[in-house]
N, C-alpha and C positions, 0 to 999 in steps of 0.2 A: 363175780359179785352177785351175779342174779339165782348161780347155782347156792351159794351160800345163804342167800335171803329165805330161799326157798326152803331150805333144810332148817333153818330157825325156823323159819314160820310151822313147820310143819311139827318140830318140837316142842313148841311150846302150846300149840292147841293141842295133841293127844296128853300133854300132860296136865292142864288148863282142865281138859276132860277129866284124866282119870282121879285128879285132886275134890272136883265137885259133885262125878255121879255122887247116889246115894247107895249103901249097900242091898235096896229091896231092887234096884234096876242098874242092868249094863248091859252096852250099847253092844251089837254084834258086830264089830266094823268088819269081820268075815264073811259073812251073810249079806248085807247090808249092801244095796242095788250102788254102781258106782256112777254116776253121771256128768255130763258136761265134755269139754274138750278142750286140746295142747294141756296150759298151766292152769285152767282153773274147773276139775274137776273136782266130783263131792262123795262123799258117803251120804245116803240119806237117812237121816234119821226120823221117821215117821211118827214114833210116839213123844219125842223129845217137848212137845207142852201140853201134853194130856191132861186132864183135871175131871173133876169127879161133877158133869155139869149138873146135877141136880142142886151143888153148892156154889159152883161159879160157871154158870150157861156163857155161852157165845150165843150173837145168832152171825155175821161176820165178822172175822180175824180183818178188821179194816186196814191197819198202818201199823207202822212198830218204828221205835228210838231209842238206841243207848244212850243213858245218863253217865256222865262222868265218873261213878261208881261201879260203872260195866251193868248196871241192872239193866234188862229188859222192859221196856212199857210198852204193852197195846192196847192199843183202842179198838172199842168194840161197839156195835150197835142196840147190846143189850142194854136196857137203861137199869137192871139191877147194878152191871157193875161197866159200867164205861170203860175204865183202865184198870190193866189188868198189868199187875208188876211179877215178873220172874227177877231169877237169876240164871246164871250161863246153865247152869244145868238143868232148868228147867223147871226147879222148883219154887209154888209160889208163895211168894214174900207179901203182897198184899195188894186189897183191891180198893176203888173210889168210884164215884159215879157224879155225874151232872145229872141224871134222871135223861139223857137225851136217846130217844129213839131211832136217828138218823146221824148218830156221830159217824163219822166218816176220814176228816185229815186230822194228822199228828203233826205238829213241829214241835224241834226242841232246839232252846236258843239260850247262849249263855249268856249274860249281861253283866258280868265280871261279879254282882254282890249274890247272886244266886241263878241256877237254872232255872226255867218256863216252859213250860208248853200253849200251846199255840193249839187250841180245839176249834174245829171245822165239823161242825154239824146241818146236813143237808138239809132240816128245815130251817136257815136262815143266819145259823148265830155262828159268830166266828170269835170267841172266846179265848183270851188269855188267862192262866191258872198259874198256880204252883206247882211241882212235882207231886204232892199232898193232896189236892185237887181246891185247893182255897181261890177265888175268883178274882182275879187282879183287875183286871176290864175285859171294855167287851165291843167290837166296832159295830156302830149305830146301822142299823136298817139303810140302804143308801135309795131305798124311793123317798125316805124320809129327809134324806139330806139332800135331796131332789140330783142326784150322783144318775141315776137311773129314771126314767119316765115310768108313768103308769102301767104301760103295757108290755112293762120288761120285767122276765121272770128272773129272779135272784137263787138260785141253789150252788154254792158255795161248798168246793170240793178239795181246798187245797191251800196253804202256805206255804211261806218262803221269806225268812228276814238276813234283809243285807247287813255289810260290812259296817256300814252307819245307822243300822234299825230301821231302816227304811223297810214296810211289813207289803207283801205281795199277797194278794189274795187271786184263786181261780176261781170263778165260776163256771165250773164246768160242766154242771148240769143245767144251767140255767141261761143265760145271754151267749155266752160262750167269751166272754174277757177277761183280764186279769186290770183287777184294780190296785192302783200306789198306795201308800199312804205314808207320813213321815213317822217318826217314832213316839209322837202323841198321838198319832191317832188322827191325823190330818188330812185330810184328802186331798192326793196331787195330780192323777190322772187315771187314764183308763187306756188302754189299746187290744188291739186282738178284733173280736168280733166275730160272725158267725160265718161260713163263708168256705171258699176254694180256691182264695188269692192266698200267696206266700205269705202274708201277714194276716191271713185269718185261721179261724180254728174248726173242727169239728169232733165235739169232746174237750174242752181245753181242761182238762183232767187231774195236771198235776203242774207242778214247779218247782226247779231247785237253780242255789246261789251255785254258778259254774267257776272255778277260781283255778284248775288243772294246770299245772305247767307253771305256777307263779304268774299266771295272767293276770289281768284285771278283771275284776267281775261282770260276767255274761248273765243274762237269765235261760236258763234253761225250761222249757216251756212242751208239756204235752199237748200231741193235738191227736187225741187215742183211734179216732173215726180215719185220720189220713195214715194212721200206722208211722207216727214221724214223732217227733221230737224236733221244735223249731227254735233257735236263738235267737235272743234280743240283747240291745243295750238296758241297761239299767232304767232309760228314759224311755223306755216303749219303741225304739227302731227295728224293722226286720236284719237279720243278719242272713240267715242259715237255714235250711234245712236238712234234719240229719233223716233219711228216709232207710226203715227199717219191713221192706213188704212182709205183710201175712201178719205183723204181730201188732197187736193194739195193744199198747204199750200203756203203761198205769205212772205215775210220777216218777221223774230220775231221783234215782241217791247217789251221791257223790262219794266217792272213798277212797281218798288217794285220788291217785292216778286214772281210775279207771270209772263208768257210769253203772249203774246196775239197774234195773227195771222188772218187774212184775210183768208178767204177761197174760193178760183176764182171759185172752181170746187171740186161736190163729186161724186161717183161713185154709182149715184142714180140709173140706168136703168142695168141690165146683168154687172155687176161691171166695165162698162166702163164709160168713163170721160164724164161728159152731161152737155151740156149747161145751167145755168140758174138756178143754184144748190149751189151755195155757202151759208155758214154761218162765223159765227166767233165762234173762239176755242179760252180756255184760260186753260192755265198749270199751275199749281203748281210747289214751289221752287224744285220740286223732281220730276218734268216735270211730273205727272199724270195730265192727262184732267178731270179738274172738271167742265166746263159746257162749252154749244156748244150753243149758241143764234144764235135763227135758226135753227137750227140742232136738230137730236135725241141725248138722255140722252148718256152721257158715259157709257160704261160699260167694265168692266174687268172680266174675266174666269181665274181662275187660275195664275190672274197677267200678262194678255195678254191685251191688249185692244182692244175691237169688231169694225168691222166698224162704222163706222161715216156716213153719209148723212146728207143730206137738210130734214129737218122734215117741215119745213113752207118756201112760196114761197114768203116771206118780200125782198130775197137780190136776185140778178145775179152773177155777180160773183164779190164778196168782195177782192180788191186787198190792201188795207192798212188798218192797223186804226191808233187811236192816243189817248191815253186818258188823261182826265183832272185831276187836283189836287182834284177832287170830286170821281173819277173812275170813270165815263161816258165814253163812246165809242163812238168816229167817225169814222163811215166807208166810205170809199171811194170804189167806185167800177170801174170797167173797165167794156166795153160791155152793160152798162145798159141803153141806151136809150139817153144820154147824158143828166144825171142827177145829182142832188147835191148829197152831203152827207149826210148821215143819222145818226142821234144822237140817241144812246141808254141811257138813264137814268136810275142809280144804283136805283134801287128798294129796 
């Protein structure tokens, strides 16, 4: 069954491909460097969201979400055009802005009468939109709502809404928590913290709703400074830690069965954090890392797992991905030159 999954999957993305290039570009999947390991290896396609930046500049490829139409959306820190809308082949369909100079998290959430995104901008605002970019609300400053004391910095890095709308916010740059809220906009708690206890964070980076296996909803939880990824209940409980060494890991995305993560930065040089060394990691419903594209092979000793590094110098530092209904990876990066996204093709 799994040989047979595999061989669908693999048909239906080269032809997914060859129905959408355009005829001025085609892909060399000959040429074209092959990376990753076991089953989930890639073609990279380097130029797959090129654009002409004098008419649509990046300054970082922040996050990226498919909408129920397969379109592509990323957000970007340029405030001429904040989101940036593809399609699978890379061409673009259209752009919108908030005017935000420090936009940062993407969510996208379905609410049965239409999609939303969820805009996380590192100076403060954490914005609900339309796919369109029309401003639905927006959650209030929390020293305002006395949520936070005077002397606590707020930079807000990330969302995450649950099964019942309940809206997760990280502050990852900022105090280092992730705050609740109900589906008004309610404030219900806070937990996390700054710290080197199992329930604290360093980086609390990113977040995603964990459901793998037909569970009941986990929070998934970056803590990108401890190289980990730590589980909670819904109600802010410690569960877990999933420890990944050498890779400072950017927000989990969920996809199926398996975890996927950005990796901004490894611990390539004297095990300090180096520039210019990121790959992409992807986990098992039983969070084992089974292949690192980009990076060196996983390996476990005794049921530990070895460090991680940048094995091939394809990425900088990988801050999102996004994958398609084929398994194809978009990576988004931070710090790369102010460059597009890079599309990896399921091999």
């Amino acid at each position: 069954m799994k040989t047979s999954r595999r061989d669908f999957l693999k048909t239906t993305s080269t032809l997914g491909l060859a129905m959408s290039i355009s005829p001025a570009f085609s892909f060399d999947f000959k040429n074209a460097p092959l990376i990753g390991h076991g089953d989930f290896q890639y073609r990279v396609d380097e130029k797959w969201g090129m654009l002409d930046p004098s008419k649509v500049p990046v300054v970082n490829c922040h996050e990226m979400v498919m909408d129920s139409k397969g379109r592509m959306i990323m957000l970007t820190d340029e405030a001429k055009n904040n989101v940036i809308i593809y399609d699978q082949s890379g061409k673009l369909l259209k752009t919108w802005t908030l005017g935000l100079g420090q936009a940062h998290g993407l969510t996208l959430v379905d609410e049965g009468d239409a999609e939303y995104l969820w805009v996380v901008d590192n100076g403060g605002r954490v914005v609900k939109t339309t796919l369109d970019g029309v401003v639905v609300s927006e959650i209030p400053f929390p020293k305002k709502e006395g949520i936070y004391t005077e002397e606590m910095r707020w930079v807000p890095t990330e969302t995450a809404v649950a099964p019942n709308g309940d809206l997760y916010i990280a502050d990852g740059y900022g105090s280092q928590y992730f705050l609740q809220y109900d589906k008004d906009g309610n404030f219900i708690r806070k937990f996390g913290g700054p710290g080197n206890e199992d329930a604290q964070f360093s980086t609390a980076h990113g977040i995603a709703i964990d459901q793998r296996g037909g569970k009941a909803p986990t929070l998934m939880c970056t803590s990108r400074g401890h190289n980990s990824f730590k589980r909670f209940s819904m109600d802010g409980k410690y569960m877990e830690t999933i420890f990944l060494p050498g890779a400072f890991v950017c927000r989990p995305v969920i996809h199926g069965d398996h975890l996927y993560a950005g990796v901004c930065w490894s611990r390539l040089k004297y095990l300090n954090q180096t520039d210019n060394s990121g790959f992409v990691t992807i986990l098992d419903q039983d969070n084992k890392v089974i292949s690192n594209p980009g990076g060196t092979a996983p390996e476990y000793k005794n049921g530990e797992l070895q460090l991680m590094v940048q094995s091939e110098p394809i990425f900088k530092h990988c801050h999102d991905v996004c994958i398609d209904q084929d398994e194809n990876i978009y990576v988004c990066q931070w710090n790369a030159g102010k460059t597009y996204p890079i599309k990896l093709i399921r091999s």
